[in-house]
C-alpha positions in Angstrom: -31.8 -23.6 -1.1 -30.0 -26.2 1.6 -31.5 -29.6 1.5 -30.0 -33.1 2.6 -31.3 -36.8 2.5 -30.6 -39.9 4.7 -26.8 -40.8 2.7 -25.7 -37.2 2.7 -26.5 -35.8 5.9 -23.2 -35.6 8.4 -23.7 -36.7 11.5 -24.3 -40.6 12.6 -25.7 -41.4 15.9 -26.0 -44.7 16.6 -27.4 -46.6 19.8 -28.9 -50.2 21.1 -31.6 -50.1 18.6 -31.6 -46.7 17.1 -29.8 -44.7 13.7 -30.1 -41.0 13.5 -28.4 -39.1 10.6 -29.0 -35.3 11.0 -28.1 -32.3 9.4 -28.7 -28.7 10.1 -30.5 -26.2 7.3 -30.7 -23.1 8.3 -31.6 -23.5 12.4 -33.4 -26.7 11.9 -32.0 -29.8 12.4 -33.2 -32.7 10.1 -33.0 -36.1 11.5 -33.5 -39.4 9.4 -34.1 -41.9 12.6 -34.4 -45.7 12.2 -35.9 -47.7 15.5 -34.8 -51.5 15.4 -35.9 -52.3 18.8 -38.7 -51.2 21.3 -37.8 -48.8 23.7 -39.2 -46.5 26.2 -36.6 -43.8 26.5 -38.3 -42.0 29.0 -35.1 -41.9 31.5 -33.0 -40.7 29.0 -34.6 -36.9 29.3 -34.4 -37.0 33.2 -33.1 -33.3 34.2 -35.1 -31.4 31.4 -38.1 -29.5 33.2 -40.6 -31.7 34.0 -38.5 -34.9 33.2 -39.4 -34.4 29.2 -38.3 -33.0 26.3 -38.7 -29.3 25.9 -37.9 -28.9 22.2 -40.7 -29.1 19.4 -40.6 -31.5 16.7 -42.4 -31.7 13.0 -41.8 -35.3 11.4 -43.2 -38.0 9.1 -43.5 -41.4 9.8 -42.0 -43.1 7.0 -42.4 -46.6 7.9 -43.7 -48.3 11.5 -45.1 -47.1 14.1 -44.1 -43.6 17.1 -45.6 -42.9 20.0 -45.3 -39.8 22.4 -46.4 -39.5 25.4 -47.0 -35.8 27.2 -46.9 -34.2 30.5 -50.7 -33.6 30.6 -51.3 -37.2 30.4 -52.2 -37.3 27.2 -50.4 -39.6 24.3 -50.4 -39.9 20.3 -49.8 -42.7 18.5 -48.6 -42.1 14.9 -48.0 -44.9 12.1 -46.8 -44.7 8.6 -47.9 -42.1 6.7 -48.5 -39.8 9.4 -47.2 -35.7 10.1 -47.1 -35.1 13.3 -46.1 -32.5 16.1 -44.5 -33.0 18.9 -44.9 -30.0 21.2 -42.6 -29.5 24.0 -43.4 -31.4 27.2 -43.1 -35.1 25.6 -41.4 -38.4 25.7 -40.9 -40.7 22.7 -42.0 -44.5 22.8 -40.0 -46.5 20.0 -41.4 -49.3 18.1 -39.0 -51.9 16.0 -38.4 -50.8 12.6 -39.9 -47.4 12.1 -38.4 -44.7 10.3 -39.2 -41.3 10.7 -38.1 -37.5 9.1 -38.1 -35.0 11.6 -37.4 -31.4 11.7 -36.5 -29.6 15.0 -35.1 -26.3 16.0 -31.6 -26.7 16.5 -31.0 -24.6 19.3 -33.4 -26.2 21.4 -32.6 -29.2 20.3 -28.9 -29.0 20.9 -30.2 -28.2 24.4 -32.1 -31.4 24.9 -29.3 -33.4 23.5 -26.9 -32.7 26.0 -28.8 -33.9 28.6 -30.1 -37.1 26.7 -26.1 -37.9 26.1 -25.3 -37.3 29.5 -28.5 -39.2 30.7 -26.9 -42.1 28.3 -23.1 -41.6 29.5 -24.7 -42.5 32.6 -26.2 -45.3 32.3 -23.6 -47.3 30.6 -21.3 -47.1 33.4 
């Protein structure tokens, strides 16, 4: 059986305001994210259909508070404690210090990464 935790798992990310440490098991990317500022990162998926992310996520909030907002106009709030879904057609709305665990597939979510990085490329130049 594969597992991982936040001090093992391989690859850092690191932003203005956001950790990720992720690890794949078995097609499914794990992600141990940490928010430290507020952010609406709504730009960042511009290019994905429907300006969004496509890929589906399953996650706990372990501490603070995550928000998504969806292509149908609708939005969740989620706060410590929480499971949620994430189905595809979404943005994410960051609030200082929240942590979440989230599990997504890892081919879509390699997808959705590559235009998020070049979204981010972008807008530091």
């Amino acid at each position: 059986m594969s597992k991982t935790n936040k001090r093992s798992a391989p690859q850092v990310e690191t932003g203005p305001g956001f950790e990720g440490r992720y690890d794949d098991l078995g097609g499914y990317v794990v992600g141990f994210e940490h928010y430290t500022e507020d952010q609406d990162v709504a730009a960042l998926f511009r290019g994905l259909p429907d300006d969004a992310c496509q890929c589906p996520h399953w996650g706990v909030v372990a501490r603070g508070r995550l928000s998504f907002r969806f292509t149908d106009g609708t939005a969740e709030d989620y706060v410590e404690g929480d499971a949620y879904y994430a189905r595809p057609g979404h943005t994410p709305v960051f609030t200082a210090g929240t942590e979440v665990v989230e599990f997504s597939p890892s081919d879509e979510l390699a997808k959705t990464m590559a235009v998020v990085m070049a979204n981010l490329a972008g807008s530091e130049s």
